[in-house]
C-alpha positions in Angstrom: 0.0 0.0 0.0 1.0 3.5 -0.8 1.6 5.9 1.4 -0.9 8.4 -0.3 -3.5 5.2 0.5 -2.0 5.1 3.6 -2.7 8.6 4.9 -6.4 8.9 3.4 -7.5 5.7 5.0 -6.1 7.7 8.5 -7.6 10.7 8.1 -11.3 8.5 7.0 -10.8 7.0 10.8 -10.3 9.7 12.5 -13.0 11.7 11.2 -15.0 8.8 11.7 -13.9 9.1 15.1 -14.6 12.6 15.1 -18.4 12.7 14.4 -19.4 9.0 16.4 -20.3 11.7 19.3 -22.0 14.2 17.6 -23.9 11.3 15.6 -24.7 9.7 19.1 -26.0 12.6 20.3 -27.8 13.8 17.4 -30.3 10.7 18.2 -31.7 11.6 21.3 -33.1 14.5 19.2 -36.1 15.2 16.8 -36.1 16.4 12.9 -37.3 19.9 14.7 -34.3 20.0 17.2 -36.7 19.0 20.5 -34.9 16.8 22.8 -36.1 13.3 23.0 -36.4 11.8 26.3 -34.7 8.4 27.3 -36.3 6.5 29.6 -34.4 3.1 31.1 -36.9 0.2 32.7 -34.4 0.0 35.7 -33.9 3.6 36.8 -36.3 5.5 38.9 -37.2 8.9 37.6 -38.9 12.2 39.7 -40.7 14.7 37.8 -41.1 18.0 39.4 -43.5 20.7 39.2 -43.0 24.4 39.2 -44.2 25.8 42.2 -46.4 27.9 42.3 -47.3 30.4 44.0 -50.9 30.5 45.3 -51.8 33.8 47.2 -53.1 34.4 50.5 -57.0 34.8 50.9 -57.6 38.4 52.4 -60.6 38.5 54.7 -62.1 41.7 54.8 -64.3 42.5 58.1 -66.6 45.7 57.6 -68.9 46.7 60.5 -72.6 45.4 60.1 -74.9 47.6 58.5 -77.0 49.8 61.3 -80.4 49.2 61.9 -82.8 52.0 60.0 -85.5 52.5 63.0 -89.0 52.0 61.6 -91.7 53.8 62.3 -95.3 52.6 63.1 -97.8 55.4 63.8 -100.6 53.9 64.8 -104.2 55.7 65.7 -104.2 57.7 69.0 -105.9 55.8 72.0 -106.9 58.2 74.9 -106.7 56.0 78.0 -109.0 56.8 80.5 -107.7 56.3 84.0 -109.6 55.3 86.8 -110.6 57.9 89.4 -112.1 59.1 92.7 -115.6 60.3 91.4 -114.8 62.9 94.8 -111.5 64.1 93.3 -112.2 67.7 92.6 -111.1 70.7 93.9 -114.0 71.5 95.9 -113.3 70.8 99.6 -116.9 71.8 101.1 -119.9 69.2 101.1 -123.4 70.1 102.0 -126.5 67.9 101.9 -129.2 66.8 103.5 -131.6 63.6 103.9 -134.4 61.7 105.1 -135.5 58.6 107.1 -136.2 57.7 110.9 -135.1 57.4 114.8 -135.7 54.8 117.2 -135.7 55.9 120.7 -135.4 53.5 123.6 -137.5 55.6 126.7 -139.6 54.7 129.3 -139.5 51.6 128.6 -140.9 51.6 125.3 -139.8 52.0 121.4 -140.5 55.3 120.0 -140.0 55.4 115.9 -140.2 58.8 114.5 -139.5 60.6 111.2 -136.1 62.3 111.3 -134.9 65.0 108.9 -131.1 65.6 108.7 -128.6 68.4 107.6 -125.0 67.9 106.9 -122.0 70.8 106.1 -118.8 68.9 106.2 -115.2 69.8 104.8 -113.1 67.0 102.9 -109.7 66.5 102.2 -109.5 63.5 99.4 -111.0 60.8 101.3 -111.3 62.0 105.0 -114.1 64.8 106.1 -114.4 66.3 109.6 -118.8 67.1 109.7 -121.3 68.7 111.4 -124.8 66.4 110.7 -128.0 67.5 112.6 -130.8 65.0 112.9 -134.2 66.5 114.0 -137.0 64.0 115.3 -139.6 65.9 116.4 -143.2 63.7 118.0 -141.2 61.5 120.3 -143.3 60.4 123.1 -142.3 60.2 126.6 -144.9 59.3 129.5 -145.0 61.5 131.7 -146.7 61.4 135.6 -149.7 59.7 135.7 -149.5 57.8 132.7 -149.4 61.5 130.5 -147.8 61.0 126.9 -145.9 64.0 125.8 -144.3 65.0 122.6 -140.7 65.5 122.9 -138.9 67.0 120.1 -135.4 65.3 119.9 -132.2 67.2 118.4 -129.2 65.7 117.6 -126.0 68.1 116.5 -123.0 66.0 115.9 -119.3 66.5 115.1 -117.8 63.5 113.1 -114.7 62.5 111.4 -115.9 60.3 108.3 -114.0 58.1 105.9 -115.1 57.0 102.4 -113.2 53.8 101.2 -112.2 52.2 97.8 -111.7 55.5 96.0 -111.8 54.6 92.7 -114.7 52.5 92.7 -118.7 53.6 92.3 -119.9 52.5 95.1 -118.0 53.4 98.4 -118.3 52.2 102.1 -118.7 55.1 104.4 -117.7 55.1 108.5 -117.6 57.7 110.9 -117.5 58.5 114.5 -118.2 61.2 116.9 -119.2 63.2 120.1 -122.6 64.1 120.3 -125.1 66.8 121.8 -128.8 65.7 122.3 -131.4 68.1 123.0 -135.0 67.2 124.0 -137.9 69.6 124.0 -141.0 68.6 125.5 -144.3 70.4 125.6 -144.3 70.9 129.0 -141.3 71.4 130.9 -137.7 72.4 130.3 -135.4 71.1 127.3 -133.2 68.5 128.6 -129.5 68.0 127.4 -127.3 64.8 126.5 -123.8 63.7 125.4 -123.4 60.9 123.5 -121.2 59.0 121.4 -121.9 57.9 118.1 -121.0 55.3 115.1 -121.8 55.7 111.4 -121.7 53.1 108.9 -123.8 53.0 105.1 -123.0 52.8 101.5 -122.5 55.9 99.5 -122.6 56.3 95.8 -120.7 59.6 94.4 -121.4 60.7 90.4 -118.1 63.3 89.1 -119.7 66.3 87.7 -117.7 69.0 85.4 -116.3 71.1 89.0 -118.2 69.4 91.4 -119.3 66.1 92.5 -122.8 64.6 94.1 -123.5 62.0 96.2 -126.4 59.4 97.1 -126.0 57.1 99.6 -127.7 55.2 103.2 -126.3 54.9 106.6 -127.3 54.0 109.9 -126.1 55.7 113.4 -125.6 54.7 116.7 -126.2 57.2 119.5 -125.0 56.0 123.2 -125.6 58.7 125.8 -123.0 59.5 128.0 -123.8 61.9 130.2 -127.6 63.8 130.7 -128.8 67.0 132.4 -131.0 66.2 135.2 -134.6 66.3 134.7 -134.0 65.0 130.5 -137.3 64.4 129.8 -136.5 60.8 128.5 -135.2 58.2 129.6 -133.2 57.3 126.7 -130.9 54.3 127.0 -130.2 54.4 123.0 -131.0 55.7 120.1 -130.4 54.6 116.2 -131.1 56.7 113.4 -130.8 55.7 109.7 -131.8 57.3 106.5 -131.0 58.1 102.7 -129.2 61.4 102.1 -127.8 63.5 98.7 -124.3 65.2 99.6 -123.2 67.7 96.9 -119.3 68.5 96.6 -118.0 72.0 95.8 
């Protein structure tokens, strides 16, 4: 062989030689110059992810909303409160009534007509009175048998109380000191002291200024004390009636 042979078939190996890496690398890519990947069965491979980045939530906390007030008009109502049908600004009471008087004298049961008269001053519920019963034709025996006509007065100062204010009808007390007069037809006029004890029912109507008043009672008279020479000899006496008090 020549040595020109010789030196051509050198330089074919080693440019051979040359491009075997560039060839062996030239595989593991496409026609369009992506890289091909090479997987071996006995080699374990991890694939990773980009991370990425997820952000935060932001919580915003706003005040709540204030309630808008509502408004409901609804239709006047005039409430009517209860009161004392006595609850005026008058403080004077006069009246006046009818009904009867039992006497205990001599004895015997007298029952006579009585007319009263009452002028009282009140303060809500309390009154301090004057009342004046008149009985005139009481009999009292006399000597000998002799029935006289005795005319009987009764002037008394009370205190009086009227309960359950606001109701219509009322329970009505009272107590007292007493002065009892008796005029016969013969012989001088005879004086007593006595105590006495009102009870009744009263029923009391509000006028515009004013107020009125209907109502029954009964009262006790118990003597105390007598003039000598009373022309009766009165052990007790109970009066009762209807009366009409006006307030002012």
């Amino acid at each position: 062989m020549s040595t020109a042979t010789r030196l051509a078939a050198a330089s074919l190996v080693a440019a051979a030689l040359c491009a075997a890496p560039t060839l062996a690398s030239a595989a593991n890519y496409d026609i369009y110059g992506n890289p091909i990947p090479v997987h071996h069965p006995h080699k374990i491979y991890l694939h990773t992810s980009p991370r990425v980045e997820v952000p935060a939530p932001v919580v915003i906390i706003e005040p709540a909303p204030k309630p808008r007030p509502s408004v409901i008009a609804l239709p006047s109502v005039r409430i009517v409160e209860p009161r004392d049908p006595y609850d005026t600004g008058g403080i004077v009471i006069a009246g006046g009534g009818f009904g009867g008087m039992m006497l205990r004298a001599d004895g015997r049961t007298n029952l006579v007509p009585t007319y009263r008269v009452h002028l009282g001053a009140a303060i809500g519920q309390s009154e301090l009175a004057l009342r004046l019963d008149m009985a005139p034709g009481a009999r009292d025996v006399g000597v000998g048998g002799v029935e006289n006509n005795v005319d009987v007065f009764a002037t008394r100062l009370s205190f009086n109380y009227r309960f359950l204010p606001s109701a219509v009808l009322h329970p009505v007390a009272g107590f007292g000191l007493e002065h009892i007069a008796a005029n016969p037809d013969s012989g001088a006029i005879g004086h007593a002291f006595a105590l006495a004890g009102r009870a009744g029912l009263e029923f009391a109507y509000p006028l515009a200024h004013s107020a009125l008043a209907v109502g029954i009672d009964a009262t006790a008279h118990i003597p105390i004390a007598r003039s000598e020479g009373f022309p009766l000899d009165l052990s007790a006496m109970v009066s009762f009636g209807a009366y009409a008090d006006f307030r002012f």
